[in-house]
KENURO-712263 format. One line per 8 residues: number of its first residue (from 1); for each residue x, y, z of N, C-alpha, C. Coordinates in steps of 0.001 Angstrom, whole numbers. Layout:
NUM = X Y Z X Y Z X Y Z; ...
This chain:
1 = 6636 13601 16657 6166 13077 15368 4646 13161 15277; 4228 13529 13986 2503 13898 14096 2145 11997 13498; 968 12323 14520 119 11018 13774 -1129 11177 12866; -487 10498 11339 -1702 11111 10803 -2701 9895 10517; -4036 10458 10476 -5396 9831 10741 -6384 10425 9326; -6176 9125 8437 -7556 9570 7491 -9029 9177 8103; -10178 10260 7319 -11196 9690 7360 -11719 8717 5780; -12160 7729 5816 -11931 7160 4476 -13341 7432 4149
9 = -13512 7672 2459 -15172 7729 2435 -15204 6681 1234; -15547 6094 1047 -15810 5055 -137 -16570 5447 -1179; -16082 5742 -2334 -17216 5891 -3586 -16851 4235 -4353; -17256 3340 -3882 -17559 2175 -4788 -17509 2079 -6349; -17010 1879 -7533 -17306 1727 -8751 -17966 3324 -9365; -17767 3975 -8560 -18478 5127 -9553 -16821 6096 -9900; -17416 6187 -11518 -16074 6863 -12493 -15624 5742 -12939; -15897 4514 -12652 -14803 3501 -13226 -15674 2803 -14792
17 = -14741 3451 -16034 -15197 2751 -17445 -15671 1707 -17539; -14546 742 -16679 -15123 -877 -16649 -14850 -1258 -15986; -14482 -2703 -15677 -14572 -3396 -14187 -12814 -4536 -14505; -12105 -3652 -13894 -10815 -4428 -14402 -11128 -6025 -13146; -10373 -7118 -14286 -10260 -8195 -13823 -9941 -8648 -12313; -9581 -8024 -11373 -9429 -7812 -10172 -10532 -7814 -9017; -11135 -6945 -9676 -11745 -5266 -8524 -13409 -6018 -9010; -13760 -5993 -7219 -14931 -5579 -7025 -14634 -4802 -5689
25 = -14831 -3452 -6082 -14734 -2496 -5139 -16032 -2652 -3665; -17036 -2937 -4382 -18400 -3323 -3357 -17716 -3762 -2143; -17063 -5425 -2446 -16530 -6228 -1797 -15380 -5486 -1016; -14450 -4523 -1452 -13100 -4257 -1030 -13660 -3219 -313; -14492 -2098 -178 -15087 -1621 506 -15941 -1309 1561; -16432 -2513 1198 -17416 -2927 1914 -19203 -1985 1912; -18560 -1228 783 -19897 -193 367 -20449 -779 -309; -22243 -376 -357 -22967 -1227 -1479 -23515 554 -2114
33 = -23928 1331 -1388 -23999 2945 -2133 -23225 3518 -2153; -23367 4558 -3093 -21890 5613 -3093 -22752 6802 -1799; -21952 7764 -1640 -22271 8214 -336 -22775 9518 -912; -24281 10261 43 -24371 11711 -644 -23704 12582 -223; -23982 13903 -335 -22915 15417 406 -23643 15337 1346; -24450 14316 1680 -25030 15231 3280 -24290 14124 4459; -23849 12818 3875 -23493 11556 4416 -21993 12080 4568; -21427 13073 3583 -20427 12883 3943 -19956 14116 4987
41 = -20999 14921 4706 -20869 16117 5814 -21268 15303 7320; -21708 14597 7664 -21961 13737 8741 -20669 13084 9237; -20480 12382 8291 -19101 11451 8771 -17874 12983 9565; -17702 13262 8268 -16548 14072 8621 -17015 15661 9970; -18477 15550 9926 -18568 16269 11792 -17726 15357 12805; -18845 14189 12519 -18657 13349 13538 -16971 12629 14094; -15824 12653 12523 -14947 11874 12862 -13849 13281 13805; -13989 14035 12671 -13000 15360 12607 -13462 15996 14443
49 = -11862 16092 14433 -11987 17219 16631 -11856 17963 15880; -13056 18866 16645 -13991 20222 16522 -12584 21385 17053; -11624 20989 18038 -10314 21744 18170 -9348 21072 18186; -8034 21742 17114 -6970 20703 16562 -5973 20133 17626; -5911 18760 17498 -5383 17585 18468 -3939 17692 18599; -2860 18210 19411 -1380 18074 19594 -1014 16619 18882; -605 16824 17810 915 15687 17631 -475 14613 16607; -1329 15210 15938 -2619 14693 15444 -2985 15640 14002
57 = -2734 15039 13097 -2897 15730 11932 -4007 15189 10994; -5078 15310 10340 -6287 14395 9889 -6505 15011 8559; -6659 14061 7840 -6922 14042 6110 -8283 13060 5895; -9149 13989 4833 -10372 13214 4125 -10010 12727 3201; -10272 11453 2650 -9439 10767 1611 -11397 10040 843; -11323 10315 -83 -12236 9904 -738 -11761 8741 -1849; -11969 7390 -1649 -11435 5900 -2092 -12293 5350 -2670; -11813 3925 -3768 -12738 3189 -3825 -13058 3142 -4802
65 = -13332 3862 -6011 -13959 4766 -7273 -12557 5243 -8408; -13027 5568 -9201 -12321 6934 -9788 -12411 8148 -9305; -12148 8631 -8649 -12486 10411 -8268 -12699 10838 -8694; -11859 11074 -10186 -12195 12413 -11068 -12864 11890 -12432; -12982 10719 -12595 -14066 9977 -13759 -15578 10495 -13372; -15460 10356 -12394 -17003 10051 -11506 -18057 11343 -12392; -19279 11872 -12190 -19755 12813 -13068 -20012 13743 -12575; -19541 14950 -13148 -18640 15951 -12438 -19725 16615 -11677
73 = -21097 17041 -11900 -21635 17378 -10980 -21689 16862 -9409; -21167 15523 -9424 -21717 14391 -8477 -20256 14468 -7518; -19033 14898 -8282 -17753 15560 -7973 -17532 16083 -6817; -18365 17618 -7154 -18437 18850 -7147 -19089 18794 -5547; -20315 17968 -5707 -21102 18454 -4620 -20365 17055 -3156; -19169 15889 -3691 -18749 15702 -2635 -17861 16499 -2191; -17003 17327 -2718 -15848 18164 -2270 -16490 19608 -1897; -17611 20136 -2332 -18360 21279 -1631 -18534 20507 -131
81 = -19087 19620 -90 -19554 19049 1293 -18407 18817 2023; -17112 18378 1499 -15725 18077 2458 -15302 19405 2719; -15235 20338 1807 -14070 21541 2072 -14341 22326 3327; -15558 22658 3653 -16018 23515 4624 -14618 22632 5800; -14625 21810 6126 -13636 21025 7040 -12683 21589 7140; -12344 21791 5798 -10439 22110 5500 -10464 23500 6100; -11550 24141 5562 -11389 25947 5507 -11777 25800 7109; -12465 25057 8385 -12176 25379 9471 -11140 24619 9837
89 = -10247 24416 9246 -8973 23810 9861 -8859 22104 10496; -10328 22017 10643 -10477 20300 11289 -10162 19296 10261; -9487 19852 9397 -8901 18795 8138 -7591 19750 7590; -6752 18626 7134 -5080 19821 6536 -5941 19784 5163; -6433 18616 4821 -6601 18417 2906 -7742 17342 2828; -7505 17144 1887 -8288 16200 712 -7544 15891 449; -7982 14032 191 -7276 13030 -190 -8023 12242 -1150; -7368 11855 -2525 -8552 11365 -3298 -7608 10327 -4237
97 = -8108 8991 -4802 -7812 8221 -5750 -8374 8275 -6635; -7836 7632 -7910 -8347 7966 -9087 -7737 7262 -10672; -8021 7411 -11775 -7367 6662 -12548 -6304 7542 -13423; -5197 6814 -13901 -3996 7539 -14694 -4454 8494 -15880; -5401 7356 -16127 -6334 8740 -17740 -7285 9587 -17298; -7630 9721 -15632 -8488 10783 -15852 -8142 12092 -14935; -6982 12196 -15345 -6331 13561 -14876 -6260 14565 -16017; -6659 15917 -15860 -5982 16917 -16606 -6197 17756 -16158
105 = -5578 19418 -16887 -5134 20515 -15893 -6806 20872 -15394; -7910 20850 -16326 -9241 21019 -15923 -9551 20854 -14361; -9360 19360 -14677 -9086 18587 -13482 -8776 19192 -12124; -7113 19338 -12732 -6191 19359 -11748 -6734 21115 -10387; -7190 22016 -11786 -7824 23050 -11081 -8857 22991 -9973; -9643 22301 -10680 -11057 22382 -9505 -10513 21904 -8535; -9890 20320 -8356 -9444 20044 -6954 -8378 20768 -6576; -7781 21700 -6957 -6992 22903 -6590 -7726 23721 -5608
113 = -9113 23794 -6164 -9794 25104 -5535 -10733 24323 -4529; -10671 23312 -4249 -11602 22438 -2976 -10632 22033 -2211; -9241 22264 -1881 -8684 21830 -1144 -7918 20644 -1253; -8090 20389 -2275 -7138 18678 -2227 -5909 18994 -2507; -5093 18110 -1576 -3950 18100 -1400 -2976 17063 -1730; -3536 15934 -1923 -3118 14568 -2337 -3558 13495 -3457; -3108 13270 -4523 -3662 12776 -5121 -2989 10874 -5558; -3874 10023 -5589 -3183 8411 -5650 -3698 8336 -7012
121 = -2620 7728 -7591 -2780 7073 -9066 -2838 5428 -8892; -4311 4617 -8810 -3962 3319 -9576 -3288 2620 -10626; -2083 2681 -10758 -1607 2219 -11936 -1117 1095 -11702; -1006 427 -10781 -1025 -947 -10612 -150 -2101 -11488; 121 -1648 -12152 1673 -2336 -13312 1791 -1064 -13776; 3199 -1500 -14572 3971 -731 -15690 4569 -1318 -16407; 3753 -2403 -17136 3652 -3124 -18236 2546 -3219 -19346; 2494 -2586 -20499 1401 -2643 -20947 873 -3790 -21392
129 = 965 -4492 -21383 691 -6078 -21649 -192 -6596 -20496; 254 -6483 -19427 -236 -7014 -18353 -1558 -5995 -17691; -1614 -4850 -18149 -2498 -3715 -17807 -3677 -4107 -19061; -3017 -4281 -19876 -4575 -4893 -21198 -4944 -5900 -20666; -4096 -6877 -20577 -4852 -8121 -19673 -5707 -8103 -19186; -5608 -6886 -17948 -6115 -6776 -16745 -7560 -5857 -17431; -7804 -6033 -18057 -8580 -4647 -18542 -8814 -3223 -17944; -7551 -2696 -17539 -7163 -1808 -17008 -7957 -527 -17755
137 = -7554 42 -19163 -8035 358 -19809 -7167 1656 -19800; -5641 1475 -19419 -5188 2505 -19585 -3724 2407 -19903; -2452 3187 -20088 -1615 2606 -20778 -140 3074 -19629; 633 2703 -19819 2230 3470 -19143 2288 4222 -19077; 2506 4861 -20632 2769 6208 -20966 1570 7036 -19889; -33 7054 -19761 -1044 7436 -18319 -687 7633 -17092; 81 6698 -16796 1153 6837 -15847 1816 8367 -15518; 2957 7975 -16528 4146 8989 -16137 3557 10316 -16763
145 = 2347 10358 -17759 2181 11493 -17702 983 12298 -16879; 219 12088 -16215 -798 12027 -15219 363 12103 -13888; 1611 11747 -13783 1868 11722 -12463 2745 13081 -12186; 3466 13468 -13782 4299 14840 -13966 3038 15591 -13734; 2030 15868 -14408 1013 16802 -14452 630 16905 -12989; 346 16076 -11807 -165 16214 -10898 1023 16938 -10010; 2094 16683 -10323 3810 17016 -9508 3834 18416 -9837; 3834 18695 -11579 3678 20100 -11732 2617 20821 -10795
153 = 1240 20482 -10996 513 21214 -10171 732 21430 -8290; 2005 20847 -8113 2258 21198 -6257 1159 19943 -5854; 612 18754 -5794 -250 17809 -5341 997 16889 -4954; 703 16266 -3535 1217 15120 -3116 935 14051 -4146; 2120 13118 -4847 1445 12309 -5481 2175 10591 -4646; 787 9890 -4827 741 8700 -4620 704 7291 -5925; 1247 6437 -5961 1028 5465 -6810 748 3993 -5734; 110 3379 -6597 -621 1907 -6182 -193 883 -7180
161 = -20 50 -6836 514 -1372 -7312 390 -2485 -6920; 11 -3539 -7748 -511 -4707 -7547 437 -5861 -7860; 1390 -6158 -7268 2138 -7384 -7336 1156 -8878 -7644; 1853 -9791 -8687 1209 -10990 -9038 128 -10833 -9990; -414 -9340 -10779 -1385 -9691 -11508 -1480 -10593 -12183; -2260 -11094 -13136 -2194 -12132 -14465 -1641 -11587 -15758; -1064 -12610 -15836 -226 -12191 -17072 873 -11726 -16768; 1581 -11439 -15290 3107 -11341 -14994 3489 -12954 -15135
169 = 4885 -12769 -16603 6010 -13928 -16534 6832 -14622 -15536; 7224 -13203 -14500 7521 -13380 -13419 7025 -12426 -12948; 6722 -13307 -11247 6034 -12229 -10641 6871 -11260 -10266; 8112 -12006 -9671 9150 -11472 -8692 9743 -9872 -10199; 9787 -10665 -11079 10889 -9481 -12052 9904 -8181 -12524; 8557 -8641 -12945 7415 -7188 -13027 7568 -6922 -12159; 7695 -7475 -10789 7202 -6185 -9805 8037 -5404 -9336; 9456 -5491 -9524 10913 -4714 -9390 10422 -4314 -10761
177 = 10493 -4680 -11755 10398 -3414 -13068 9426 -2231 -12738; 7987 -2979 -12238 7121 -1578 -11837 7482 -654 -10700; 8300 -1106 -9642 8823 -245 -8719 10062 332 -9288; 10742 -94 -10337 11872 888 -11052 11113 1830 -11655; 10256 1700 -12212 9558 2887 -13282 8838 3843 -11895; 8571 3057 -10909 7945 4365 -10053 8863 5372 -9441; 9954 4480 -9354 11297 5557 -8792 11977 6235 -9470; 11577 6139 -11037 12088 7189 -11621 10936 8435 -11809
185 = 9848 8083 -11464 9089 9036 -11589 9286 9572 -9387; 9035 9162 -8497 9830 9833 -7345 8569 10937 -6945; 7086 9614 -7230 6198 9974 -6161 6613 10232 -4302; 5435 10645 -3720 6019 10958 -2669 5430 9702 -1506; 4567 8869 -2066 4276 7679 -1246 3800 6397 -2020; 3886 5723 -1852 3185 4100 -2464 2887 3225 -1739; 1850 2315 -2398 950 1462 -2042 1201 -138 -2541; 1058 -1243 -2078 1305 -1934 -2449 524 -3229 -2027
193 = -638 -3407 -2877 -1209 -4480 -2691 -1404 -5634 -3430; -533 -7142 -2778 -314 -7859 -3719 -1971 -8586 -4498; -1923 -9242 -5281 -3081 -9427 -6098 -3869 -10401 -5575; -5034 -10286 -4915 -6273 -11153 -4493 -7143 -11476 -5411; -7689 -12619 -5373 -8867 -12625 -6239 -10090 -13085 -5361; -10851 -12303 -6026 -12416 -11647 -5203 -13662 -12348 -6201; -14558 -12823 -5867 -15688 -13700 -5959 -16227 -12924 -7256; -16689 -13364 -8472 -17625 -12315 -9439 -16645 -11604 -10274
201 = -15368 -11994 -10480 -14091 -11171 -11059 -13916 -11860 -12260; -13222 -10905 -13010 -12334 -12001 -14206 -11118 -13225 -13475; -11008 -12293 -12871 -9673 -13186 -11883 -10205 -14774 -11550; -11259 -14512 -10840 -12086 -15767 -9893 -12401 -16915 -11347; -12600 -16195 -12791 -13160 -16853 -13999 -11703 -17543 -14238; -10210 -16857 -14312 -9348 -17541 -14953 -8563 -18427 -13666; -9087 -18188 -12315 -8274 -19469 -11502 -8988 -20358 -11536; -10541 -20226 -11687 -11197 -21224 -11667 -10935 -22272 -13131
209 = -10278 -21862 -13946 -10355 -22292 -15081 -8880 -22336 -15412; -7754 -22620 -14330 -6619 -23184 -14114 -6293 -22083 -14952; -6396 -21082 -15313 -5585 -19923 -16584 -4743 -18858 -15887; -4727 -19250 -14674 -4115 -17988 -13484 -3874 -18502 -11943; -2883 -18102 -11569 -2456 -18903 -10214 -1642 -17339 -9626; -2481 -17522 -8444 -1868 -16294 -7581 -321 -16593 -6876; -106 -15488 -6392 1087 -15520 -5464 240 -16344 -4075; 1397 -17463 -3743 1231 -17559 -1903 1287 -16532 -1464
217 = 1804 -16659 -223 1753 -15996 1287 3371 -15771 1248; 3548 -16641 871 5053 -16595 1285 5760 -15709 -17; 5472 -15857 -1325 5792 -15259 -2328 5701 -14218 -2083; 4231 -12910 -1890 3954 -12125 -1362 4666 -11429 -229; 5053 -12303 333 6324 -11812 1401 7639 -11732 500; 8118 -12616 422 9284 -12070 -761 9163 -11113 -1672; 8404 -10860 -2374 8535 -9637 -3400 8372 -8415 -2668; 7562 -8297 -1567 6920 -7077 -1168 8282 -6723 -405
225 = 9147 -7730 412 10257 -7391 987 10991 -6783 32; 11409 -7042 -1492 12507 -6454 -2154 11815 -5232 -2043; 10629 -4818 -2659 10097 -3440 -3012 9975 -2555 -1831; 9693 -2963 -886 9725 -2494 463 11699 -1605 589; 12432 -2585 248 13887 -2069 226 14297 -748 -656; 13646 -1446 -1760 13479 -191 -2898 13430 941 -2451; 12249 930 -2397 11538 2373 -2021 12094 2943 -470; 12521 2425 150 12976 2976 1531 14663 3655 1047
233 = 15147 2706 13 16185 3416 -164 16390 4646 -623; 15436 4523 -1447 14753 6068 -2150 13771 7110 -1672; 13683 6700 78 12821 7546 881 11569 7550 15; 11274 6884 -665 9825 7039 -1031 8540 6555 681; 7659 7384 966 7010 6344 1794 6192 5310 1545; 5949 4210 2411 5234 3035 1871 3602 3324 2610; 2736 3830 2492 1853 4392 3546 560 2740 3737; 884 1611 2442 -71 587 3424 665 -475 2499
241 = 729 -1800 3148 1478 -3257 2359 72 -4010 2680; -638 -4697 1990 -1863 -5230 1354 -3195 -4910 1937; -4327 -5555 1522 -5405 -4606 1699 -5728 -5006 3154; -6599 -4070 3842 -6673 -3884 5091 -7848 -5000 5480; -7871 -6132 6486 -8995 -6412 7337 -10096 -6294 7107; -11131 -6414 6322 -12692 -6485 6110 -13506 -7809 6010; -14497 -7492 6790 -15761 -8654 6789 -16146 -8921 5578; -16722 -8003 4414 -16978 -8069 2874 -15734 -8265 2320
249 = -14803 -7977 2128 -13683 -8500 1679 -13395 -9509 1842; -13045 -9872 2879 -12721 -11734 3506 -13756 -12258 2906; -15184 -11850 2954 -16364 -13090 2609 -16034 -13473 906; -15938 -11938 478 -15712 -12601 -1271 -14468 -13053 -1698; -13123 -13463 -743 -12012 -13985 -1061 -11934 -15138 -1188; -11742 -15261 -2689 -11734 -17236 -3543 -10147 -17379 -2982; -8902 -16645 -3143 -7968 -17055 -3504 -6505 -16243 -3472; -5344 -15880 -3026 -4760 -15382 -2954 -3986 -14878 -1667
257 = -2384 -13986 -2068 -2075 -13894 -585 -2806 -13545 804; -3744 -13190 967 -3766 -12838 1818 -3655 -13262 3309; -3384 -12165 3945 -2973 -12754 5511 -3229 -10947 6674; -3733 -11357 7826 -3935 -10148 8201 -2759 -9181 8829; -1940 -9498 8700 -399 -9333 9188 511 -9352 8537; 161 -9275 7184 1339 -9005 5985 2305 -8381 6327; 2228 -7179 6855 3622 -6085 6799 4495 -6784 8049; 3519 -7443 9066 4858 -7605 9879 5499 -9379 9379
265 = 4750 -9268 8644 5750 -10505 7916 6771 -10202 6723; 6556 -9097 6626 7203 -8736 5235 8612 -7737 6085; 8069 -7487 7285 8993 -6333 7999 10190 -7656 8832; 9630 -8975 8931 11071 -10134 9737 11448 -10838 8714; 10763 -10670 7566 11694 -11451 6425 12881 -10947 5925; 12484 -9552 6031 13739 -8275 5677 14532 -8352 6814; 14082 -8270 8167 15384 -8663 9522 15838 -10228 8767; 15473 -11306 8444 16072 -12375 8265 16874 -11853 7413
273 = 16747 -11422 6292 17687 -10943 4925 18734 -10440 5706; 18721 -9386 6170 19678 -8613 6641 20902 -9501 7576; 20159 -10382 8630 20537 -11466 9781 21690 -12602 8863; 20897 -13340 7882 21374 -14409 7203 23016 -13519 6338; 22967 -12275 5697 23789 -11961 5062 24882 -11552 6180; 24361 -10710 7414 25597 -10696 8305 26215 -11519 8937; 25384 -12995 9135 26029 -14298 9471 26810 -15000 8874; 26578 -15007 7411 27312 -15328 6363 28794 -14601 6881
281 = 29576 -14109 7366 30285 -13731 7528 31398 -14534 8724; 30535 -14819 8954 30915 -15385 10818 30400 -16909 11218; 32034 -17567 11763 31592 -18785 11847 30302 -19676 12533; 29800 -20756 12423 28566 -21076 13138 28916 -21503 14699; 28141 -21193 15325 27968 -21483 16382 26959 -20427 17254; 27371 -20528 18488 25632 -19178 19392 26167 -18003 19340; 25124 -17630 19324 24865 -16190 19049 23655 -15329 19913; 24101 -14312 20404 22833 -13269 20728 22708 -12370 20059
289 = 21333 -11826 19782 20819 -10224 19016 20009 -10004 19938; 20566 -8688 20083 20142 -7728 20947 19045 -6227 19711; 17775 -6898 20182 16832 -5648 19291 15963 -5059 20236; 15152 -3684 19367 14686 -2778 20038 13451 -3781 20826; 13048 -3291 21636 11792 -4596 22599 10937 -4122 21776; 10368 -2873 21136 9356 -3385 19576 9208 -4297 19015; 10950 -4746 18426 10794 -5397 17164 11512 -6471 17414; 10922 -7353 18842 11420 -8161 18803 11096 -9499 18301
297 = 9184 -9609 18623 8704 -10477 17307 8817 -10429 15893; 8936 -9136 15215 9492 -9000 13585 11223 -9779 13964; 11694 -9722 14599 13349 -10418 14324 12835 -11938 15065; 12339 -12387 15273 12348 -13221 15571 11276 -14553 14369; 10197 -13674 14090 9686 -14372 13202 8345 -15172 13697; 7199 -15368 12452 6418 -15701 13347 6224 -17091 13093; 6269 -17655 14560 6475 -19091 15186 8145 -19419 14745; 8713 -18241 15177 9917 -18328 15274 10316 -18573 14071
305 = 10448 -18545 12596 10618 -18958 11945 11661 -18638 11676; 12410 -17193 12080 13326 -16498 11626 14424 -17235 12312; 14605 -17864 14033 15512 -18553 14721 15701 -19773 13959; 14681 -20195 13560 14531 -22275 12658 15517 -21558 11552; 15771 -20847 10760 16065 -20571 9242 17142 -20180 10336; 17817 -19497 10881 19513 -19431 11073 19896 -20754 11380; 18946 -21050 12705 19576 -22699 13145 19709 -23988 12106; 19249 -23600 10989 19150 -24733 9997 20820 -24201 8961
313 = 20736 -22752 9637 22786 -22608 8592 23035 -22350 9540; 23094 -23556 10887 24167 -23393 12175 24101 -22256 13277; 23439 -21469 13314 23546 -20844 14026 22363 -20607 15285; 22829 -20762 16462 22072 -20847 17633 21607 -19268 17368; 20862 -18936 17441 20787 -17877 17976 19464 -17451 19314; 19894 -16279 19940 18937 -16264 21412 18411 -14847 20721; 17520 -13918 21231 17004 -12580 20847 17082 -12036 22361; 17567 -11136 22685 17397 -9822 23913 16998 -8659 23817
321 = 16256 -8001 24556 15930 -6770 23854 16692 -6065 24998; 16885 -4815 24065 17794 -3756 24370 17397 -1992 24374; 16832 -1628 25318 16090 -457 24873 17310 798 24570; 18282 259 24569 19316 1445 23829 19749 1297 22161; 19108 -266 21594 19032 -131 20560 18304 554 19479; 18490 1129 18456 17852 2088 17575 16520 1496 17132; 15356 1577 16882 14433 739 15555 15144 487 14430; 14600 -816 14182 15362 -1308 13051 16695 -1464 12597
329 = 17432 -1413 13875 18687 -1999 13887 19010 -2865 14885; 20341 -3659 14628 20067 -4952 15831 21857 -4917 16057; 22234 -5814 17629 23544 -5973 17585 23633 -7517 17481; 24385 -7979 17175 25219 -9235 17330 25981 -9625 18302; 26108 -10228 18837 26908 -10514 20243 27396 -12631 20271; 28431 -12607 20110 28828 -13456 20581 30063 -13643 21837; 29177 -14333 22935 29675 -13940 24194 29662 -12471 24270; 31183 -12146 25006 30801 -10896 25152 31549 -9486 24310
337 = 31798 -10446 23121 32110 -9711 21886 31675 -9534 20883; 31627 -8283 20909 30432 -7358 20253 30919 -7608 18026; 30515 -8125 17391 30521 -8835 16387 30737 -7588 15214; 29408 -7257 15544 28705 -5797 14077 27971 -4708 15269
């Protein structure tokens, strides 16, 4: 299996019309400049092996910004400065984010001819109601047609989504509606970061002013678990579940899920789901599961939480690990009869 390794380059707020209620990219970045072609010809010497790595595959992903809003000279001369990479092979592609309205075939050409290979759509709902809210500044329909256009052109396409914005009725039911509308469109990866609010935001203006209440921790775990199901059923990949670990990030966080270990909380809530429905079956009393020795803290839960929640519907249960078990599958064992 190849391991793949971006280099990330941050363009901060540049290309972006306005400043949706959310996003201070500064903060989520941790960039305070956007970067020149000579900064980024640096990074990518320095990150990129000079001869290609067995079982090691590496992508430049340019984040943070609009990509293709940004002004096109200013474009031009970051992807002149990345491509030389690609064309010696110390990179497969270019990787770039960007907004739903600022795609077109114009577009779609030039980063044709610099090497990009991947392209992420922020669209972050698929509700237009909740996207005006947000002062998104862009509509559904941006969406699905920005995401055909990029599919037509042969580009990996990515979508991003923000569970809990403001102005979801329910959080839990937008965010299965926006992961239905993404699976009928049958991108090839998604993103899913539930909604933080960051210091200097519209967001930070309407919690402070009781007009908006984020998702917990625990909510955030529930929804991200259904969508997580979703999309696995539909082989879509999930390539990150909320935003990553930062010093500037953490400092400007007023409010919201966050936690630095989201996915593996979101990865034993789904073993509980799975656990609780196959128990449901079978009378109470002890029990062993036998899981892969990976995943034996995701089945177990953290501070055990996953053993307290069976033992509270009767059931003892012990955890063993089993290195002949598959990932992400588990056995049941009571005594020494084998259950499921």
């Amino acid at each position: 299996m190849t391991k793949h390794k971006n280099l990330s380059i941050f363009v901060p707020h540049e290309g972006c019309p306005n400043q949706c209620s959310f996003c201070d990219q500064k903060k989520i970045s941790g960039t305070q400049n956007p970067p020149s072609p000579r900064e980024v010809e640096r990074l990518c010497d320095e990150f990129l092996p000079h001869i290609k790595e067995e079982g090691k595959s590496y992508e430049i992903a340019f984040f943070g910004g609009s990509f293709t809003a940004i002004d096109r000279e200013y474009m031009l001369s970051l992807l002149q400065a990345a491509y030389p990479f690609v064309q010696q092979g110390r990179a497969r592609g270019i990787r770039c984010s960007t907004r739903p309205d600022a795609i077109t075939a114009e577009i779609l050409d030039i980063l044709k001819e610099y090497g990009v290979t991947a392209i992420e759509l922020g669209a972050q709902s698929m509700q237009d109601d909740v996207l005006k809210m947000n002062l998104r500044g862009h509509t559904v329909q941006d969406v699905f047609t920005a995401s055909a256009l990029i599919k037509q052109y042969g580009f990996s396409l990515g979508l991003q989504m923000m569970p809990g914005l403001y102005g979801c009725k329910d959080y839990m039911a937008y965010a299965v509606d926006t992961a239905e509308k993404f699976i009928q469109i049958m991108p090839d990866t998604v993103r899913i970061y539930p909604t933080l609010i960051l210091k200097d935001t519209l967001l930070e203006k309407l919690y402070q002013n009781r007009m908006y209440t984020p998702l917990t921790v625990d909510q955030a775990v529930e929804i991200s678990a259904v969508l997580v199901k979703m999309f696995n059923e539909k082989n879509i990949r999930i390539i990150k579940l909320g935003l990553h670990a930062d010093t500037g990030m953490e400092l400007g966080l007023v409010a919201g899920p966050y936690h630095p270990a989201l996915k593996e909380l979101v990865q034993s809530r789904m073993f509980l789901d799975r656990l609780i429905a196959d128990f449901a079956t079978m009378p109470v009393g002890d029990y062993t599961v036998q899981v892969n020795p990976r995943q034996r803290s995701q089945v177990t839960g953290q501070k055990k939480a996953n053993i307290i929640a069976l033992k509270q519907a009767g059931y003892n249960v012990t955890i063993k690990e089993n290195n002949t078990i598959e990932y992400d599958d588990y056995i049941i064992l009571e005594g020494e009869k084998q259950c499921i």
